[in-house]
N, C-alpha and C positions, 0 to 999 in steps of 0.2 A: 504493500500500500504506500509506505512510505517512497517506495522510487519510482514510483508514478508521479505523489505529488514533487518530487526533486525534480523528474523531469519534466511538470507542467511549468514548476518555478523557472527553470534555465529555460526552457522556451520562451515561457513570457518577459524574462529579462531582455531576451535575446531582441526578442521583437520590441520591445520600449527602448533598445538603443538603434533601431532601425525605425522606427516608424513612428513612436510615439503615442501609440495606443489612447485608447476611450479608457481603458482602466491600466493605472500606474501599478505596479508592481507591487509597490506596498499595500494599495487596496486587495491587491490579489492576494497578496499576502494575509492582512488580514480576515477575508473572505474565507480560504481555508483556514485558519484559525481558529476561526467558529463554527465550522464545519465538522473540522476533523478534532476529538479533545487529545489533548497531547497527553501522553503518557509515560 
């Protein structure tokens, strides 16, 4: 589970230094955060 979310995080980086995206990183970040409880 966890290197799913690793690699939805490095894609969405990826793409916020390329393109600039509707949701910043940190919102995604967030977003799973409350998603997923960390454990």
């Amino acid at each position: 589970m966890w290197l799913l979310v690793d690699l939805l995080i490095q894609v969405n980086l990826d793409i916020e230094h390329r393109l600039k995206p509707r949701v910043p990183a940190r919102m995604f970040l967030n977003i799973v955060r409350k998603d997923i409880p960390v454990t």
